[in-house]
N, C-alpha and C positions, 0 to 999 in steps of 0.2 A: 504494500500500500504506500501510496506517493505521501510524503510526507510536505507542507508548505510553511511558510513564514513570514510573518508580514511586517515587515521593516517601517514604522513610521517617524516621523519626526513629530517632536508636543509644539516647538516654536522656531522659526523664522533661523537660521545659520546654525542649525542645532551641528553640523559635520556628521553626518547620516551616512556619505560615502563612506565613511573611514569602519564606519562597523559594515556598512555591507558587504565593503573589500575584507574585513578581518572573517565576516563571516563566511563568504564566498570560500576564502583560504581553506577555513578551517572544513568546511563541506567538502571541498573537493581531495579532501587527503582521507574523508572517512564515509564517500560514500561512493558508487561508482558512475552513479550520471548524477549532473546537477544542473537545476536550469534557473535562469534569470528573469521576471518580468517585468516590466513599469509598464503598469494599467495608465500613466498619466507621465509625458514624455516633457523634457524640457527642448526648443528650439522649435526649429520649422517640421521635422518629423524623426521617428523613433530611428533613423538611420543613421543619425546626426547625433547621435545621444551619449553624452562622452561616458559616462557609465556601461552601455551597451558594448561600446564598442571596444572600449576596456577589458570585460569580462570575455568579453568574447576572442581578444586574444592574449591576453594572460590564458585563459583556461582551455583554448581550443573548443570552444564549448561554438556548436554547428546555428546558425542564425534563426532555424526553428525551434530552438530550446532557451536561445537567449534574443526574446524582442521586447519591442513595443508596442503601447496603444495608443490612443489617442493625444493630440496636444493639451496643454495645458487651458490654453487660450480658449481653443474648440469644445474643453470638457466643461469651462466654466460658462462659454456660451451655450450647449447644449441645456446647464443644470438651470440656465437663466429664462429658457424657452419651456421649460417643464419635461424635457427630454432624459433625465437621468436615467432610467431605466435604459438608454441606448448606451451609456457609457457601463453601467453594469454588466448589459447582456454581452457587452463585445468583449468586456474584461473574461468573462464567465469562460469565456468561445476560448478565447485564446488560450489562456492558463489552464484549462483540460487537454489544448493539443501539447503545449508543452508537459505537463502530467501524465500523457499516455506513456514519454518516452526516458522518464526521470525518476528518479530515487525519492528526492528531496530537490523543490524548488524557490527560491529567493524571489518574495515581492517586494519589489524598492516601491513605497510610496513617494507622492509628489513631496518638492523639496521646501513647498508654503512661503515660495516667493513672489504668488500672488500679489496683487492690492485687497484680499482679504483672506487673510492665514486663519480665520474663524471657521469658513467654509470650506477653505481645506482640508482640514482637520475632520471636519465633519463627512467630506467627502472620502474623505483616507479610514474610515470608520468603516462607514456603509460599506465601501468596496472588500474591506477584511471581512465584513459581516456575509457578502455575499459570494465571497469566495471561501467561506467556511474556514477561516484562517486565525490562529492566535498571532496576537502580534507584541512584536518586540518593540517596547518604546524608547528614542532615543530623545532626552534631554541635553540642552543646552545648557550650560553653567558659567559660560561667558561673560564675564563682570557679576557676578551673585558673589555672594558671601555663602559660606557653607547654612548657614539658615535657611537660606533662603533658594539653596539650590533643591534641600531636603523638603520645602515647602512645596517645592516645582516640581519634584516627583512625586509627591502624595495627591495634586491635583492633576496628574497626569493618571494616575492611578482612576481617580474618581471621574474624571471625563469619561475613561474607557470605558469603568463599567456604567457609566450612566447610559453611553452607548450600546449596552450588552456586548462588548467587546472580550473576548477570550486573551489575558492579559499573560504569553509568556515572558518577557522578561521583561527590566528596564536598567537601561544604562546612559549614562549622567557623561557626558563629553565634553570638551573645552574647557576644562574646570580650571583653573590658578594653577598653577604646577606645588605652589608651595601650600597650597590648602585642599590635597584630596587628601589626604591623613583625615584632615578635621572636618571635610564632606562627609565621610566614610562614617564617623563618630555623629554627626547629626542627623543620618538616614534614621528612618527609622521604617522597621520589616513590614513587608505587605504580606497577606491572606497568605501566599504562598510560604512564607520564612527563607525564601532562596535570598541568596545574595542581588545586591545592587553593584554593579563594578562601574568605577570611575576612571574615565580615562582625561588624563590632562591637556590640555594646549599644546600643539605639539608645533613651534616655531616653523621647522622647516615645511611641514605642509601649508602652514597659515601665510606666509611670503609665497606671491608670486614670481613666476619665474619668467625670466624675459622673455618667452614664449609667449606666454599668456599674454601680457605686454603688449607683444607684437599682433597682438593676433587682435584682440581688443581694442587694437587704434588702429589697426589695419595698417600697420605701416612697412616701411619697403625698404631693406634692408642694401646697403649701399658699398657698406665695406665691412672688413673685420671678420673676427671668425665666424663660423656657421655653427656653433653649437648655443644653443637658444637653450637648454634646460640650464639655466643658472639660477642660485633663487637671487631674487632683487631684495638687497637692504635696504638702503632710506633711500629718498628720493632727493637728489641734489642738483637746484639750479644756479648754475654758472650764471651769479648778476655779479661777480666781486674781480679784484685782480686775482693775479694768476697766484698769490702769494696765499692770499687769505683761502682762495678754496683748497689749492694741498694741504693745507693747515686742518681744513674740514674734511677732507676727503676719509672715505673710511673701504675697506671692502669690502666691494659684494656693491656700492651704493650706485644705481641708475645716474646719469648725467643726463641732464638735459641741457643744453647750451643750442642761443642760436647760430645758425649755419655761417655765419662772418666771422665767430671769434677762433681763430686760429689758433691763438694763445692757449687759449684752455683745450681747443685740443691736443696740441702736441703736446702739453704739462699732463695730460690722461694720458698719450703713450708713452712720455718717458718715465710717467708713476708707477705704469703697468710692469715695464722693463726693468724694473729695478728691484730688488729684492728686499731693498729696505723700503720700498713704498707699497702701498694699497693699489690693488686693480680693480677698478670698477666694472660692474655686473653686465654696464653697457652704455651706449651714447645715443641721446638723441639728437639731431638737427632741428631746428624751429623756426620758425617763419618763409619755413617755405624757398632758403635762401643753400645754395648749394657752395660746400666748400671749395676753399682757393685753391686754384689750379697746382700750385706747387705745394700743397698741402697734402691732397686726394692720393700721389702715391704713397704715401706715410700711413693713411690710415688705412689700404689694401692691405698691411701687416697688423695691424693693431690686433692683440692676445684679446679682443672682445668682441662682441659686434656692435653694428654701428648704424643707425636707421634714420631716415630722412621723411619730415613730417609739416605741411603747410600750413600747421596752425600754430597761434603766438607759443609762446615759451611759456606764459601761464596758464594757458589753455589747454595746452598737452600736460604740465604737470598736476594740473586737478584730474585730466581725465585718465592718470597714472595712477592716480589717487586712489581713484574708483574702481580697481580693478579688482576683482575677487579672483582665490588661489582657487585652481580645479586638479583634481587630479583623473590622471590622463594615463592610459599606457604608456605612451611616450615617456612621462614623465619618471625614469624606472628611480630616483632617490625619493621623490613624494611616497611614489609605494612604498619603498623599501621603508620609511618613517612611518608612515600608516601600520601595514606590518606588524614593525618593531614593538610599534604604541600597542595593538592590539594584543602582543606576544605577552608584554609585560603585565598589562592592566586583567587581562580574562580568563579564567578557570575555562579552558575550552573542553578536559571533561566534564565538568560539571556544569557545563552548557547544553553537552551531549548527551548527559544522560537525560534533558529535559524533552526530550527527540528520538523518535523511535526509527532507527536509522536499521537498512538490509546490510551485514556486513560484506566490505568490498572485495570480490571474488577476481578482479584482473589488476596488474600492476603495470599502469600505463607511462611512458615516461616521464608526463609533468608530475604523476603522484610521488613516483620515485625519486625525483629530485628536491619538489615539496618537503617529502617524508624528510632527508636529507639537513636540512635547515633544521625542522624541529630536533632533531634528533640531538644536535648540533649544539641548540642553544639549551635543551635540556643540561645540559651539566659543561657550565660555559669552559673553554680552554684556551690557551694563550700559545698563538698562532705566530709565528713570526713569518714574514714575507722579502724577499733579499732583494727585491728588486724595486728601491722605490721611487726610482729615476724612470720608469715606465709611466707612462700613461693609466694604461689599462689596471694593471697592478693597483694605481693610486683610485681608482674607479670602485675596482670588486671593492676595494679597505673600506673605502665608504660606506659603500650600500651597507655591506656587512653590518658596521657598524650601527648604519641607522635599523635595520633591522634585528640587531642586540641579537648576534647570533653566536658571537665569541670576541674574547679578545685579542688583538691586532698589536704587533711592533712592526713596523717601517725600517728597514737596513738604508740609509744612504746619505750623501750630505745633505744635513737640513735646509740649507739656503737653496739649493738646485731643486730640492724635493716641494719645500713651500713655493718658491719662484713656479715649478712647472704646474702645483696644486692652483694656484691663484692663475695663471693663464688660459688652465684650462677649467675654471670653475668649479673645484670640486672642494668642498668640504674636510677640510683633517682635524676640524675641531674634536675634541677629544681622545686623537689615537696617537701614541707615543714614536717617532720617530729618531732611531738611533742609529749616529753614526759612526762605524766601525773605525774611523780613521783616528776619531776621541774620544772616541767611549772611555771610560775609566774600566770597563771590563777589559778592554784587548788586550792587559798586562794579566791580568791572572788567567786568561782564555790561552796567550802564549804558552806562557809558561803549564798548564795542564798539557797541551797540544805536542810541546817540547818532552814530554813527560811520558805521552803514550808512543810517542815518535821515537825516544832514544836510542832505542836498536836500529833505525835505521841513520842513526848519527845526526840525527836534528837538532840545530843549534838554537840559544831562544832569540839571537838576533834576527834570522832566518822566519821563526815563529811567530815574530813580532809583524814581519813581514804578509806571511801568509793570511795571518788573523785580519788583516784589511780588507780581503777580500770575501765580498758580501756572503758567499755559499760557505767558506769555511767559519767564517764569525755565526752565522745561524745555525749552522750545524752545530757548535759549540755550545751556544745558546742551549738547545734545546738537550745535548748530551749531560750539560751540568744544572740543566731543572730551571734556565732562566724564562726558558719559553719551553711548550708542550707539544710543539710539532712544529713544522717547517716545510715552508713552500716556495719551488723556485724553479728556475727553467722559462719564462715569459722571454728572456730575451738572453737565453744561454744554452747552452747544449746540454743533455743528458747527461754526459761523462762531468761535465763541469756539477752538476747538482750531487749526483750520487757517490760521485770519488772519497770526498770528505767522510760521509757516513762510513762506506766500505775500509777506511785506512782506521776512526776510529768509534765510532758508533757499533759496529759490526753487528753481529746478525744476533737474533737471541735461541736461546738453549736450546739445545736439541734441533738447531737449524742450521743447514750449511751452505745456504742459495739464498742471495737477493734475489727476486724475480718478479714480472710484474702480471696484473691481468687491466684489463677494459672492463669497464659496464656496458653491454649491448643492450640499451634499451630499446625494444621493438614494441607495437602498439600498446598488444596483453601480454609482453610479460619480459624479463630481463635473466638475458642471461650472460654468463663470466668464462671470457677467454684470457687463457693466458699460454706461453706467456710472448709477448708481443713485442716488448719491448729492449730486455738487458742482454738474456741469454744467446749469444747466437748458434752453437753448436751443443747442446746439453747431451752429458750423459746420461744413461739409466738410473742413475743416482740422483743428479740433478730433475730429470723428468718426474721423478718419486717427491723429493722436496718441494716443486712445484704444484702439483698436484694436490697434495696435503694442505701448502698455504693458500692457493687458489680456492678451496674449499670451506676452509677456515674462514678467508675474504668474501666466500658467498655469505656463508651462515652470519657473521657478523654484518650483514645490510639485507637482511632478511630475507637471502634467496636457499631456500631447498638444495643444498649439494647434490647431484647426482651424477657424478665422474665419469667424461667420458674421453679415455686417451685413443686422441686420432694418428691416424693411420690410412695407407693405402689400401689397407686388407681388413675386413672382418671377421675375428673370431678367427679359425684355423685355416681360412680356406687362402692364405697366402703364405709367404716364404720370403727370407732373406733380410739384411743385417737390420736395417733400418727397421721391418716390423717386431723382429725377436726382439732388437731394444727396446720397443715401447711394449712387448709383451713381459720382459723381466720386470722395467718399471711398474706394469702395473700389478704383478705380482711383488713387489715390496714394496708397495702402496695398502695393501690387502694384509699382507703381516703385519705392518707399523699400525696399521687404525684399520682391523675388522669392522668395524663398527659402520664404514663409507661405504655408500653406493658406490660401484666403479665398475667399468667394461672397456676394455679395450685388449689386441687393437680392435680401433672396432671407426668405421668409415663416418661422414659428419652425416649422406643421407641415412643411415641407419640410428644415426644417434637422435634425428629429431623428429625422424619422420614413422608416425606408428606402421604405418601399412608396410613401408621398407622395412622397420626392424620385426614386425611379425612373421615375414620371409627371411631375412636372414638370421635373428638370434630372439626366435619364440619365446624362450624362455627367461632373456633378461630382464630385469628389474631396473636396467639402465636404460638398452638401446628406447629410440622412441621418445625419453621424456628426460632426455640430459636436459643439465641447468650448466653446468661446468665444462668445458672446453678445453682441454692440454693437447697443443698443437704438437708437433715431434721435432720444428725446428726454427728460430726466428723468420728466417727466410717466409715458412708457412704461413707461421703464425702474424707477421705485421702486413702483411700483400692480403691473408683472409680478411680480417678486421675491417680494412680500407674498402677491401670489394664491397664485403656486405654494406659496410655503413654508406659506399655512394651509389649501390646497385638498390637494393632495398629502404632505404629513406631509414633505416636504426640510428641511434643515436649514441654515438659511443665515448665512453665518460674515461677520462684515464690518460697516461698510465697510474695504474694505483699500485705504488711498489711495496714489496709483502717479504717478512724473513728478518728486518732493519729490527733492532731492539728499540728502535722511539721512531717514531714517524715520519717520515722525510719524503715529499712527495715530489714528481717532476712536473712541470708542465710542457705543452707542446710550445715552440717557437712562432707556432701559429695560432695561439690562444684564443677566446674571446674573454670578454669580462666577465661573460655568464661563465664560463670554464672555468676559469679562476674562483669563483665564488663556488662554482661544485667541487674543484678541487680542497680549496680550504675548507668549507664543509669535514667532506671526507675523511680530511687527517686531524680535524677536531675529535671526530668519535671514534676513530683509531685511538686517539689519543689518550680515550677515555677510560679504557680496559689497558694499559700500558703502564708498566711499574715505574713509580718515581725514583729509582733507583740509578744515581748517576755514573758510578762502576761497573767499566766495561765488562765482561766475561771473559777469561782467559781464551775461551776457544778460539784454535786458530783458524780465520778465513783462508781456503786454499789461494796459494798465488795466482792458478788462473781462472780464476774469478775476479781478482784486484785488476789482473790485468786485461781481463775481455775486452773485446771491440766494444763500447757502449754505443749504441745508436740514439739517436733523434727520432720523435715522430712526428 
């Protein structure tokens, strides 16, 4: 049975989106269809509907399970004509087609921006009432005092049910950040005794960002960069000399200046350029007056953008004024704050249990990498990242951060790292960035380094040396407990990330193989190849330790081990060096841990395919429904991966390397920021079941493993 919900707002800017995106979240990781509707659409039509189209690509959710209905304008005129029952019966229409094909469906009520939020309200009633729906009510607490916010949910309470409205929760939003403690203590419990959660003002969603800006004044961008997600701080018009505004200038702050003064613009780029000045969020032109010819090539570079606008300077800066923050797909740091806010403020089982949810029977790859995040910020770890003179690198630390999913240190110099943060508009408010060249750690990190180093004759002048550079300073980090995992490779090689671990991190007990696997996320379900990435010729021995931790790496992200070592042959019906190896292997795979599904050799169509493995090996317990994939050679192994993921649309996560006593993770050369952020993910919750033990293990890593070819992927 479909389960629905009906999201309303009690007053006028209550931030409605921010729980429908937290709840959206939180649905789609624990149910397996979920749909979106708004019975009452903001704009010209529900196509246009920045919520709709939001959900609809965050979630991949198909445009018959996430629409619209009527406009707001048109619902108010129809209710003004005596027509309501038309806006009913079409809401009714719609939200059973999307119910035929969903689990659980989200009704976003209108957002009672009206010229009367009385009637909305009342509107937003009826339509819960006649789609048979409890609803979830969101309060505003925006300038209240905790009395008065507790006041605002008892008359939200009493409105509902004077409407015979089915009241599942209420949740109090924008509240003072320093007074939801004393919200919390002036609630007081409704009929139900469930909790009331308050979620505070959450800055970076409340700033608009120069998108929105742009979008809102329609205006026509001219010069300067083209990344418009920045959020805008104050608004500042250039009426003063060039002296008094750097004196003001702050970052993150809009410039409005008009289009003659020269002055203050090139005093905006060389503020920008400089690392002891403020970069602004962005520049407007005004009056319609276009810059000096020998100016305009100066501003084609300017680290912001730059837009050109034909009305006065104070015309444009009221209608800057006016501009309300929205959050947008696009906008992936607003989500990622929203999110974060919701992560922290909501008992989302004890939201769940209020919800009779079908539990989810396929693991598609947004859930899998959703799951991923939570998992993540469940029991937070400290993440070190070596590369913070990257872009992308400086991106994922972000979101991360604003989504409060772990904590984050930054490797590099802080003048280069803030300089390229502030150019490229990103946020490092709150994340610690250290650099290896001064750290006060590089002396004791030497000297440990020089320590575990000595048999190969390592000097500490030498150590002191090495410790500069960013992969072996993180690896350090994390081998002596200053950080709890470590992630690198965005704009370095393989060999350069993993060396460090392998010379002294080394592998833990009872393991003799680094080696890495992939997450093949495929539509319904994910499965783990390895190994892909370090090993390029592995022994029978090697192919066994593989195997074991590849396994281990399914079970710990919640996949079903069921081992399948490939091969050219299945079962007995081949011969020769290459299958007897992966036949010994997986006979001392079978001795180490009886316990493991495993088959090999045994071919990949046999391994997935039932109808192949019921003709070739009837009787396994593996062929047919492997989850686990141990390839017999890198060569195999990194050219399969690649096929599948460009032949078949999978999505392959990784490398995730497995065997390392603490976490050290690679990334590709060809990254995305989404990568980066599933990668650090990942080695957070590695990180979590990982002994704080910073004494290495005597055992020795064999020399050709230190020395293997490492590859790049």
């Amino acid at each position: 049975m479909v389960t629905g919900i009906y999201v309303s707002a009690v007053a006028p800017e209550s931030g409605k989106s921010l729980v429908c995106l937290g709840l959206a979240d939180t649905l789609h990781r624990h149910a397996d269809r979920i749909g979106f509707f708004r019975p009452i659409v903001e704009g010209i039509d529900a196509d246009h509907d920045p919520m709709i189209l939001m959900l609809r690509q965050m979630y991949g959710l198909d445009p018959s399970v996430c629409l619209g209905g009527v406009t707001l304008s048109a619902a108010l005129g129809m209710l003004g004509a005596g027509k309501g029952d038309e806006i009913f019966g079409d809401a009714v229409v719609k939200y059973g087609q999307i119910a035929k094909q969903c689990d659980v469906v989200i009704v976003d009520g209108s957002d009672l921006r009206g010229h009367d939020a009385a009637a909305e309200f009342d509107l937003n009633a009826r339509l819960a009432n006649n789609l048979g729906l409890p609803v979830l009510a969101v309060v505003g607490a925006k300038g209240l005092s905790p009395d008065e916010a507790a006041d605002a949910v008892d008359v939200a309470r009493k409105q509902l049910a004077s409407m015979h409205c089915s009241l599942l929760s209420v949740m109090v939003n924008r509240a003072d950040a320093g007074a939801v403690g004393d919200i919390h203590a002036a609630l007081r419990p409704g009929a139900s005794r469930r909790p009331v959660y308050v979620i505070p003002e959450i800055a970076e969603i409340s700033r608009p960002t120069v998108g929105d800006v742009a979008a809102a004044l329609r205006l026509g961008q001219v010069a300067g960069s083209t990344e418009l997600d920045r959020d805008v701080g104050q608004v500042m018009v250039a009426a003063m000399t060039v002296g008094n505004f750097l004196s003001g200038l702050g970052a993150g702050d809009l410039v409005i200046v008009p289009g003659d003064r020269a002055d203050v613009m090139v005093a905006c780029l060389a503020s920008a350029l400089s690392p002891q000045f403020p970069t602004p969020s962005a520049m407007i032109l005004t009056e319609g007056l276009a810059a000096d010819a020998n100016v305009r090539p100066l501003l084609n570079h300017a680290p912001f953008p730059i837009f050109a606008s034909d009305k006065g300077t104070y015309t444009t800066a009221h209608l800057v004024a006016g501009v309300r923050s929205e959050i947008h797909a696009s906008q992936h740091r607003k989500v990622a704050a929203a999110l974060g806010a919701w992560a922290r403020c909501v008992d989302e089982a004890e939201v769940l249990e209020r919800l009779s949810l079908p539990r989810p029977t396929t693991i598609t790859p947004l859930r899998f990498l959703h799951e991923l995040i939570e998992r993540a910020r469940v029991q937070k770890r400290r993440i070190v990242l070596t590369e913070g003179e990257d872009a992308r690198v400086l991106r994922a630390a972000e979101l991360l951060h604003r989504r409060d999913v772990c904590e984050l240190i930054i490797l590099g110099n802080k003048a280069a790292v803030d300089g390229l943060a502030a150019a490229q508009g990103i946020d490092l408010d709150g994340l610690a960035v250290v650099d290896p060249a001064t750290s006060g750690l590089r002396e004791r990190f030497a000297e440990e380094y020089q320590r575990l180093r000595a048999h190969k004759g390592m000097g500490l002048a030498r150590a002191r040396e090495i410790m500069m550079e960013g992969a072996y300073f993180g690896t350090m980090m994390v081998q002596l407990g200053e950080a709890d995992g470590m992630v690198s490779g965005a704009s370095h090689t393989t060999a350069n990330t993993i060396r460090p671990a392998l010379e002294f991190v080394k592998t833990r007990d009872g393991v003799r193989t680094v080696s890495s696997v992939f997450f093949m996320l495929f539509p319904d379900r994910v499965l783990v190849y390895g190994d892909c990435a370090v090993i390029p010729e592995p022994t029978e021995w090697q192919l066994a330790d593989i195997a074991i931790a590849s396994a281990d790496t399914a079970s710990q992200f919640g996949v079903e081990p069921r081992v399948a070592m490939l091969s050219y042959s299945t079962g007995g019906s081949g011969a020769g060096g290459a299958v007897e190896k992966v036949r010994r292997a997986t006979d001392l795979v079978r001795a180490a841990r009886p316990d493991l599904p495993i088959e090999g050799p045994i071919q990949y169509d046999a391994a997935v395919d039932a109808a192949i493995a019921n003709f070739k090996l009837p009787a396994s317990a593996v062929a047919g429904q492997a989850t686990v994939f141990i390839f017999p050679d890198l060569n195999t192994g990194n050219n399969t991966y690649k096929a599948v993921e460009q032949s078949s649309g999978a999505v392959a996560v990784g490398p995730i390397l497995q065997g390392l006593r603490k976490p050290i993770n690679d990334l590709s050369r060809g990254s995305t920021v989404e990568d980066i952020i599933n990668t650090v993910a990942i080695t957070a919750i590695q990180s979590q079941t990982v002994s704080a033990s910073p004494e290495p293990p005597s055992a020795h890593v064999p020399r050709d493993e230190i020395g293997a070819r490492l590859h790049g992927t």
